[in-house]
N, C-alpha and C positions, 0 to 999 in steps of 0.2 A: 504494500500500500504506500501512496505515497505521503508524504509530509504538507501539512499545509502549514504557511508564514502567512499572517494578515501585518502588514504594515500599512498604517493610517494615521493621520490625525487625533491627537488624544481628547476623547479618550476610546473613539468610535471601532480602534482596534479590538479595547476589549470588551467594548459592547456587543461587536456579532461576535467574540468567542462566549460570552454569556448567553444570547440570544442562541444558539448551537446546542449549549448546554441548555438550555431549557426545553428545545425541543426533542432532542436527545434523552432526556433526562439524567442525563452527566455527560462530561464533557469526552470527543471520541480520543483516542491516544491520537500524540503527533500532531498536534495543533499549537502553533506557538503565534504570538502577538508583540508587536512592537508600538507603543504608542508612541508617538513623534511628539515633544512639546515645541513649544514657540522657542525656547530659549536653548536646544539643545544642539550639542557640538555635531553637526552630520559627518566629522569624521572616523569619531567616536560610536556614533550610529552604524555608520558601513560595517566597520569590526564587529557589533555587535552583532549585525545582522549576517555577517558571512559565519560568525560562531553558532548562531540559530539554525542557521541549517545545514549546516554539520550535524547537529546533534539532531535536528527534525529528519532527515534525509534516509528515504528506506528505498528498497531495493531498486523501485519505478522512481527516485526522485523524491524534488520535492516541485509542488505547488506557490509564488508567491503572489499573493491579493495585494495590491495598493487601491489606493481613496481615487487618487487626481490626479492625472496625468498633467505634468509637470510642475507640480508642487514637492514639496522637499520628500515625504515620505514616495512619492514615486520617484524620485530621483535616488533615493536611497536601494529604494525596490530592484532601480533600473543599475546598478551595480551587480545586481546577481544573477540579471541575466546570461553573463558569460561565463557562470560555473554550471560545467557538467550535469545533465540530469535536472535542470533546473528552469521553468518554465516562468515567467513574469506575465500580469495579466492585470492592466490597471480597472478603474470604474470599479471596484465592487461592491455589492449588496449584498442583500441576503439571501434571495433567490440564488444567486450565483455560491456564494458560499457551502449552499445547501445542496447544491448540484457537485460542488467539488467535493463534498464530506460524501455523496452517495458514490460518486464514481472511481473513489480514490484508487480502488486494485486493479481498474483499467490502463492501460500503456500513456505514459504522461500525454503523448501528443493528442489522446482521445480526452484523457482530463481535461483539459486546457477547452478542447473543443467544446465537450459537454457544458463547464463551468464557464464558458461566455453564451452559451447557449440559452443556461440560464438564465441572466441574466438580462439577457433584450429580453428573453418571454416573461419575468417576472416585472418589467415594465409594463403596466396597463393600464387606461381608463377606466374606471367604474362609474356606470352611471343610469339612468332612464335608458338613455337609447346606446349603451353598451353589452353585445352579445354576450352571455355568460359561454368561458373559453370552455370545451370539451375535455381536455384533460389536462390536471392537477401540474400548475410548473415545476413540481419536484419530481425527479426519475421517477419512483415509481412506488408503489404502498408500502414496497419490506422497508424503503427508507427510512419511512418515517413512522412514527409511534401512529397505532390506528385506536380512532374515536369512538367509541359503542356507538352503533346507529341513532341511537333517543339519547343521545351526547346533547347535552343541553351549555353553549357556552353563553358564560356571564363574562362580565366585568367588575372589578372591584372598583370601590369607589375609594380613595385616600384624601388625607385632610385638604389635595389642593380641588379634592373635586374627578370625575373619572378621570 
């Protein structure tokens, strides 16, 4: 399987490793996160992040997610494009994330495919006169945890309100 790095803007790195984990209901192995702050040394960052995936790095690779194409943490991202086994892939969400955490045992070049795949299809309108899509933008039901049919979702409401 391969390794996923999210490099982003802090602190939205570790918010989809959290969001992952929640759908998960724990977090999968080989998922590491870099938050980028405003004030931090990006040369300092590179090292870190070439030490990240070393140690994320399994037999297919690894996976690396940046936020923004051309902003520091893709610029960081875009450093590790030139290690072995190692695919960069800016824009990411959650859709896309969810696709690379389902696809990961696939051969990188399909990862990479799949988990941008996701990620245009997990862009959509919702609205009156928007078609509800046909199937589910995550691979596929083993991926993800399944809802009893009379699955009743709420919202909680906290002191600022939903």
């Amino acid at each position: 399987m391969a390794g996923i790095l999210i490099i982003a803007h802090a602190p939205f790195a570790s918010a989809l490793r959290d969001c992952i984990s929640h759908i998960y209901g724990g977090l999968p192995a080989r998922i590491g996160v870099i938050d980028v702050s405003p004030d931090c040394d990006p040369a300092q960052m590179v090292a870190f992040a070439h030490a990240e995936i070393e140690r994320l790095k399994e037999e297919n690779g690894a996976l690396v997610l940046t936020d923004m194409f051309g902003a520091t943490p893709a610029n960081i991202a875009g450093r590790l494009a030139s290690v072995p086994n190692v695919r960069v892939l800016c824009g990411v969400n959650l859709p896309m994330l969810v696709r690379a955490v389902c696809y990961r045992a696939t051969p990188l070049d399909t990862l990479a495919d799949k988990a941008l795949a996701g990620a245009t299809k997990g862009v959509q309108a919702i609205g009156p006169a928007t078609a509800v899509p046909d199937a589910p933008t995550a691979c596929s039901s083993d991926c993800l945890p399944a809802l009893p049919t009379e699955a009743v979702l709420t919202q909680k409401a906290g002191p600022t309100g939903l």
